[in-house]
Every structure is written in structure tokens, then in C-alpha cells.
C-alpha positions as CSV (number, residue, x, y, z in Angstrom):
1,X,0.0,0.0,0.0
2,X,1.2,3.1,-1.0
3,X,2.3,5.9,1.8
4,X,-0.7,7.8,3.4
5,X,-1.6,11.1,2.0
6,X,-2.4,14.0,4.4
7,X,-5.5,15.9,3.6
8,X,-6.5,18.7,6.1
9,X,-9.6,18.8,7.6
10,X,-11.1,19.3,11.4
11,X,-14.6,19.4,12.5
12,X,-14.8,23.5,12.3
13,X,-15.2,22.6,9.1
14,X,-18.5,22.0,8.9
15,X,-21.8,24.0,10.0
16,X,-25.4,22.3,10.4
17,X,-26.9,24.6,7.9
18,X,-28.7,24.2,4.7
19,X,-25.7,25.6,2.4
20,X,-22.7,23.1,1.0
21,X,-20.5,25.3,1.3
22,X,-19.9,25.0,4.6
23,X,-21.7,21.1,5.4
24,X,-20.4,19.0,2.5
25,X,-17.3,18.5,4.0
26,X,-18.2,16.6,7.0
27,X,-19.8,13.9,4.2
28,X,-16.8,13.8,2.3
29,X,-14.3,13.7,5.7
30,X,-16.8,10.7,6.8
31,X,-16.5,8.6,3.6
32,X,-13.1,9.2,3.6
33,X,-12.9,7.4,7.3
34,X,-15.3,4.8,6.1
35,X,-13.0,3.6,3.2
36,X,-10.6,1.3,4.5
37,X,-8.7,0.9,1.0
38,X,-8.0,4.9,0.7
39,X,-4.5,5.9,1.9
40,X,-5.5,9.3,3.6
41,X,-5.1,10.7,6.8
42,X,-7.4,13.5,8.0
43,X,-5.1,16.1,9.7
44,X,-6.4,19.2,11.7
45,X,-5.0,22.5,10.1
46,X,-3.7,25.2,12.1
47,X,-5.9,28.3,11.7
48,X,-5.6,31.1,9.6
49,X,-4.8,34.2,11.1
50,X,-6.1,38.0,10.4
51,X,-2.3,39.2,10.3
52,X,-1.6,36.6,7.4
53,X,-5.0,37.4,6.0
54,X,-3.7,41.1,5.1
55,X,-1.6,39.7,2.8
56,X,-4.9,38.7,0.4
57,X,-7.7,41.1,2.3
58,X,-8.0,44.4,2.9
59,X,-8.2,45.7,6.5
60,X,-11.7,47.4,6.1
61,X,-13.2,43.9,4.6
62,X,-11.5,41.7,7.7
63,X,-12.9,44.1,9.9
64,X,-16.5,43.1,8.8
65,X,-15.3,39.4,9.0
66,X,-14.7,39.5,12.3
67,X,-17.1,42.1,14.0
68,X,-18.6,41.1,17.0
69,X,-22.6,40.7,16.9
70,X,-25.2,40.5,13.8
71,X,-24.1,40.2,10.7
72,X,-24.4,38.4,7.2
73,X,-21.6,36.8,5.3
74,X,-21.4,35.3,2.2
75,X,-21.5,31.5,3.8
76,X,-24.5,33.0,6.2
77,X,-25.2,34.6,9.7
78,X,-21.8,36.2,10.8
79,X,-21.2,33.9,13.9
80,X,-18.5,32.6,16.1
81,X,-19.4,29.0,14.9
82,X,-18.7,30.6,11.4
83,X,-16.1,32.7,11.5
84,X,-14.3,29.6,12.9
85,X,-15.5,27.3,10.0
86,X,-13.6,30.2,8.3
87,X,-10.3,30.4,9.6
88,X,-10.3,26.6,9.8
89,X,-10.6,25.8,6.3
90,X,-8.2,28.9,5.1
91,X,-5.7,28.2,7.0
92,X,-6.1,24.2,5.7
93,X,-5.7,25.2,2.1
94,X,-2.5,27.3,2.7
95,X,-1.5,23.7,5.3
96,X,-2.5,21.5,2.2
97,X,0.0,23.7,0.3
98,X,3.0,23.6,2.7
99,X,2.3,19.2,3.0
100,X,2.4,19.3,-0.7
101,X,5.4,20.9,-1.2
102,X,7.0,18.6,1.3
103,X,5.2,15.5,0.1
104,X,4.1,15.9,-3.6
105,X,0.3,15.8,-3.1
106,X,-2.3,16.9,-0.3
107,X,-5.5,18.7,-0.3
108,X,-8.2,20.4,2.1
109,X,-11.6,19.3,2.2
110,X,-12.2,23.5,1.6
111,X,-15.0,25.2,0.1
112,X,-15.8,28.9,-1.0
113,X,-12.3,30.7,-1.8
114,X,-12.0,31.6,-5.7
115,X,-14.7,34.7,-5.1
116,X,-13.6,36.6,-2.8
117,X,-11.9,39.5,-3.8
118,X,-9.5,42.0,-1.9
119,X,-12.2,43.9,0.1
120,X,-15.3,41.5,-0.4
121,X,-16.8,38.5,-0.3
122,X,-19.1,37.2,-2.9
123,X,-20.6,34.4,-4.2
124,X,-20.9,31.8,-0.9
125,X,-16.8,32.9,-0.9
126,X,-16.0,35.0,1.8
127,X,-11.8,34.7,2.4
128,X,-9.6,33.3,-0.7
129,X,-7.5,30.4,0.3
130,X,-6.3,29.9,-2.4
131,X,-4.4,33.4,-2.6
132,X,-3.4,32.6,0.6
133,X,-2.2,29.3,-0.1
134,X,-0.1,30.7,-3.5
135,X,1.7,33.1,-1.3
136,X,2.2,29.6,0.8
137,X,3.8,28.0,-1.6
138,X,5.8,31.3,-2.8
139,X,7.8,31.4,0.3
140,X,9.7,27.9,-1.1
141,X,9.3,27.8,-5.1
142,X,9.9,30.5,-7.6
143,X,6.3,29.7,-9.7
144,X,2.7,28.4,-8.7
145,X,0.2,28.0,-10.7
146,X,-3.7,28.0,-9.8
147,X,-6.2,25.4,-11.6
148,X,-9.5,26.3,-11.3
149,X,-12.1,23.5,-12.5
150,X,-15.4,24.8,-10.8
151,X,-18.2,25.5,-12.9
152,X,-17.8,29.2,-12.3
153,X,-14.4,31.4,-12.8
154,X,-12.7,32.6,-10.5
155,X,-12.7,36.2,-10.7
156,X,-11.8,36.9,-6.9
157,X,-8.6,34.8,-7.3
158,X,-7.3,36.7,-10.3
159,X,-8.3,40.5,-8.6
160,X,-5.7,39.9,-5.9
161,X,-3.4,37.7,-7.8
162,X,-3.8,38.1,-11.7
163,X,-0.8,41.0,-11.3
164,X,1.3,38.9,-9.5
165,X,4.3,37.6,-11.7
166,X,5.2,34.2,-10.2
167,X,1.4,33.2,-10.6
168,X,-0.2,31.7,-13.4
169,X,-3.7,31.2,-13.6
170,X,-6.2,28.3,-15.3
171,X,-9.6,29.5,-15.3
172,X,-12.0,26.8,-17.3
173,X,-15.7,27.0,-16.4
174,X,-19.3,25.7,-17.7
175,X,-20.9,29.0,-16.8
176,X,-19.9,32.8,-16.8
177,X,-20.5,34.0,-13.5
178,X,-17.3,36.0,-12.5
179,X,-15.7,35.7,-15.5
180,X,-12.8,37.6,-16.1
181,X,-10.3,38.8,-18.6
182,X,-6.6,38.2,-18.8
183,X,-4.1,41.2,-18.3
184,X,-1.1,38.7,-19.3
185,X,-2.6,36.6,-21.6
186,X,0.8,34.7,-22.1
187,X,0.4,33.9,-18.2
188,X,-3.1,33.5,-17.6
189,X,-5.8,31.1,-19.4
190,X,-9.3,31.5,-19.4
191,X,-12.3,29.6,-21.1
192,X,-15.8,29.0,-21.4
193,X,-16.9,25.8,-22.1
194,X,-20.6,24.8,-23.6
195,X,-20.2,21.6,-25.0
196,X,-19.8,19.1,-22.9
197,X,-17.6,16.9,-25.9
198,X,-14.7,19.7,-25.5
199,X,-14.6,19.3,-21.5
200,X,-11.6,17.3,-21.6
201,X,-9.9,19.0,-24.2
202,X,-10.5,22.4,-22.7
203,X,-8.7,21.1,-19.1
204,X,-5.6,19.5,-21.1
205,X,-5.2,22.9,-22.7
206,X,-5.2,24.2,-19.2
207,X,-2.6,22.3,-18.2
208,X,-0.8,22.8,-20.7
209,X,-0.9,26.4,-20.1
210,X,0.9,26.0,-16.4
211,X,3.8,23.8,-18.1
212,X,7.0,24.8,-15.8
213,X,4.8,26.0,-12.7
214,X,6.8,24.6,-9.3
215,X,3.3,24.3,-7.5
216,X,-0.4,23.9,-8.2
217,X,-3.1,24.9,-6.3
218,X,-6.3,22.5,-8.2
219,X,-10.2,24.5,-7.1
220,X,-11.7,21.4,-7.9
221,X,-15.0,22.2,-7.9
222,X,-17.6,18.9,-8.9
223,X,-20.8,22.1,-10.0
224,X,-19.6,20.9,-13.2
225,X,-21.3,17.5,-12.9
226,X,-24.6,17.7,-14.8
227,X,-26.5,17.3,-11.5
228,X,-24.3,19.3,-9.0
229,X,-25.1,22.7,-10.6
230,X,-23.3,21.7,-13.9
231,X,-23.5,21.4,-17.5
232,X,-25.8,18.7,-18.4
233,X,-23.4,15.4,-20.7
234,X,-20.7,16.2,-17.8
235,X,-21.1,13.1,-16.1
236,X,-19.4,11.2,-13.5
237,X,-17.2,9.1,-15.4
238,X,-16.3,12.5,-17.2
239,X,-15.5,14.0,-14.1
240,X,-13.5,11.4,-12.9
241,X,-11.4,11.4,-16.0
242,X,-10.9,15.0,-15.1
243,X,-9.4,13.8,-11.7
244,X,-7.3,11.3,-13.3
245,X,-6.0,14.0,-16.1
246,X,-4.9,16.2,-13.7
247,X,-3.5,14.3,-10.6
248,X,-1.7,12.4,-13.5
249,X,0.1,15.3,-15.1
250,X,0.9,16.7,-12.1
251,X,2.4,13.2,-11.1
252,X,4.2,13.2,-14.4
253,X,6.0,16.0,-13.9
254,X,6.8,16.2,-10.1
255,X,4.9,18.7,-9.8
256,X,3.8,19.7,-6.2
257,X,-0.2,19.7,-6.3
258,X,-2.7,20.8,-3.6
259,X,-6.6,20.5,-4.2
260,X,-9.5,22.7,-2.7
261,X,-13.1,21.0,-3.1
262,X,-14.9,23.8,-4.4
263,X,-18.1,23.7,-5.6
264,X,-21.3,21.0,-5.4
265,X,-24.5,21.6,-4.9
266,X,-27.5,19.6,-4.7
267,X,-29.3,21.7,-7.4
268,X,-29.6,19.0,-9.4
269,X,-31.8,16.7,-7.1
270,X,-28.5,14.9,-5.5
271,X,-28.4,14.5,-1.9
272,X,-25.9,16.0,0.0
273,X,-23.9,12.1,0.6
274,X,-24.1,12.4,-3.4
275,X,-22.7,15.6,-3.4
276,X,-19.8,14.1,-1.4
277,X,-18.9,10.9,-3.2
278,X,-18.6,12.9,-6.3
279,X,-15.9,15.1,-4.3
280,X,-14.3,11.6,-3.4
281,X,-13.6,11.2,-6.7
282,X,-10.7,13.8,-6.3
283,X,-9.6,12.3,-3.2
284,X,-9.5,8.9,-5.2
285,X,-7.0,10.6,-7.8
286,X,-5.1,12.4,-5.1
287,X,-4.5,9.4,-3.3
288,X,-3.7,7.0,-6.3
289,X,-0.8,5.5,-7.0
């Protein structure tokens, strides 16, 4: 059996609420314990703070974040309870990050980064882990690149980071919310994808795009999936050919790679278990061999 992969994950997690966002990942964290044959080991992240938040939020936002008393966010009521969810699953991406760069491969059972911008939240994002996590990984490697497979771009990610040099930035989506438009077109990729024939195609041109990265940062969102909030011919076997693309080409090249889940939504008339056993599939790939 091959060596245990660390994937980051602690009860904060997860809220009893009615969005995914912020309940899926207690589903996917328990089928992850109930699979004896899948080499992962949960491991608590350390928080994310509000000093190392600065470095991808502005003050005057993470002053709303953490005010004391009513409030709404975009993952729901401003809370204790939620503003702990919060830090929890930041500070797992940018953990995921530093484990992959030691180990070749991790993840964080994290939801709701790509939107949030430098002075909001948007979207059921309210603080971008995966900013945080690329200035992670920055600290050790002279590139990272960010591979976002949601159903919706990314827009948030590329307002703080699109100027950034030593990111590069793969953006393909099934539908145009946040959609955004490349400043450094030799750096960044970005594209819409109708048909669900050119899915495939459309990630491998992706990767291809963040050839000679040292790090990548996979938003591996499972909207896409015709009955997650998706594009209807996206299937599961399609989505787990995704996994196996990208984990593989990543593997291929030694390339350090950390996933977020991203989104899934029941939208489709999927329970929330569903929800979570098509996120397993990226755990599957992550794990594999």
C-alpha cells in the first residue's frame, strides 16, 4: 500500500446549515474514514490568522469578518461558529500547500475561496484560500500555478493575484458567472466551455498552459457534474477522467499539487452524501498510485 496522503480537515469545518459550502465537508471527511482501502489521513489545520490574512484582504473587509454581533456573510449569519468554519478551512488550504510541497500531493476538504476578492466577499466565498495558499507556496518555489475546474471562474482569485508575476492562472468554467479577462494573456488562461464533448480538451489545454509551474493549487470544484449545478453530458465518469488527467500530469512531472473542493450543490436533485462521493472522486485521484 502506497504511503498515506495528508489531507486537512477538522470538525470546524462544517456547519449544520442548509448551504454546501460549509456542510459538505463533513460527508466527504466521513466517507473518507469509512474507506478502509483509501490511503489518507485527516489532519487538523492550524488556523488562519487575520495578520496573514492582510496579505490577500483588505483591512476594512476583515474588519466586517470578524465584528462582533449580527451580521451576514457570504456562507451565512456572521457567527462565532462561522467565523471559525472560516479560519479553519483557510488556513487548511495554505497547510494542504506547505504538505504538498513537502510531500508531492495533499488537499483540504475547503469550500468557498475563488470569489472573494481584496475587500469582499461574494458568491458563498467569503476569504480566498487559495491566494493565501499561493503566497504559501511562494515562500519555497519560484512559480505556482492555480487550476480552477469549478463551474464558475474565478474572478476573486485573479483581482488579488492576476498582477502577481510568479502566478499563473487556469480559469476553465461551464458557466460565466465571475468571469474575467486576462491582463497577461501569455500567463493566464481563461475559457468557457458549452459543450460538454470539449470538456476534456478544454482542461488539457489548461494544463498545458501551467507547463513549468513549481506548484499547483487545483479549485476542484464537482458544479460541473450535470447534477451538481453543472452542464448537463458532464457526467461522472467525465469527471473522474478530469481527476485522473490532472492528478496524473501533475504526477508526471513532479509537480507539487494541492486541491480545494470547491463547488457541489445539490441543485440537481443529489443528496448531500451524493454531493460528497462525487468530491471523493478527487480524493481517489489524489490518493492514487
Amino acid at each position: 500500500m502506497s504511503p498515506s496522503v495528508n489531507i486537512y480537515y477538522s470538525d470546524e469545518y462544517a456547519l449544520a446549515t442548509g448551504l454546501e459550502t460549509v456542510t459538505k465537508s463533513a460527508e466527504v471527511a466521513a466517507a473518507i474514514v469509512a474507506d478502509p482501502a483509501l490511503a489518507v489521513r485527516l489532519v487538523a489545520p492550524a488556523p488562519a490568522t487575520r495578520a496573514e490574512l492582510r496579505a490577500v484582504h483588505e483591512d476594512s473587509y476583515l474588519r466586517t469578518v470578524f465584528a462582533a454581533g449580527p451580521g451576514e456573510l457570504p456562507t451565512g449569519p456572521r457567527t462565532p461558529a462561522l467565523r471559525r468554519s472560516l479560519l479553519a478551512s483557510t488556513g487548511g488550504m495554505r497547510d494542504a500547500v506547505a504538505e504538498a510541497l513537502r510531500a508531492g500531493r495533499s488537499g483540504s476538504l475547503s469550500s468557498g475561496l475563488h470569489h472573494a476578492r481584496r475587500g469582499a466577499g461574494e458568491g458563498f466565498c467569503t476569504l480566498n484560500g487559495l491566494a493565501l495558499g499561493a503566497l504559501r507556496a511562494l515562500r519555497d518555489v519560484a512559480s505556482v500555478g492555480i487550476l480552477d475546474l469549478d463551474a464558475h471562474f474565478g474572478g476573486g482569485t485573479f483581482e488579488i493575484l492576476g498582477e502577481h508575476p510568479q502566478v499563473r492562472l487556469a480559469d476553465v468554467s461551464v458557466n460565466g458567472y465571475d468571469q474575467w479577462e486576462p491582463t497577461a494573456p501569455a500567463r493566464h488562461h481563461v475559457e468557457l466551455v458549452t459543450d460538454p464533448a470539449a470538456y476534456l480538451d478544454a482542461v488539457s489545454r489548461a494544463l498545458r498552459s501551467l507547463e513549468g509551474v513549481r506548484c499547483v493549487l487545483y479549485n476542484a470544484g464537482m458544479d460541473v457534474h450535470e447534477r451538481a449545478g453543472g452542464l448537463k453530458g458532464l457526467t461522472t465518469e467525465v469527471v473522474r477522467r478530469r481527476e485522473a488527467l490532472v492528478f496524473g500530469w501533475a504526477r508526471g512531472r513532479g509537480i507539487p499539487i494541492a486541491f480545494a473542493l470547491a463547488g457541489g450543490y445539490r441543485w440537481g436533485g443529489l443528496t448531500l452524501a451524493q454531493v460528497a462521493a462525487l468530491h471523493l472522486e478527487t480524493v481517489r485521484a489524489c490518493a492514487a498510485d
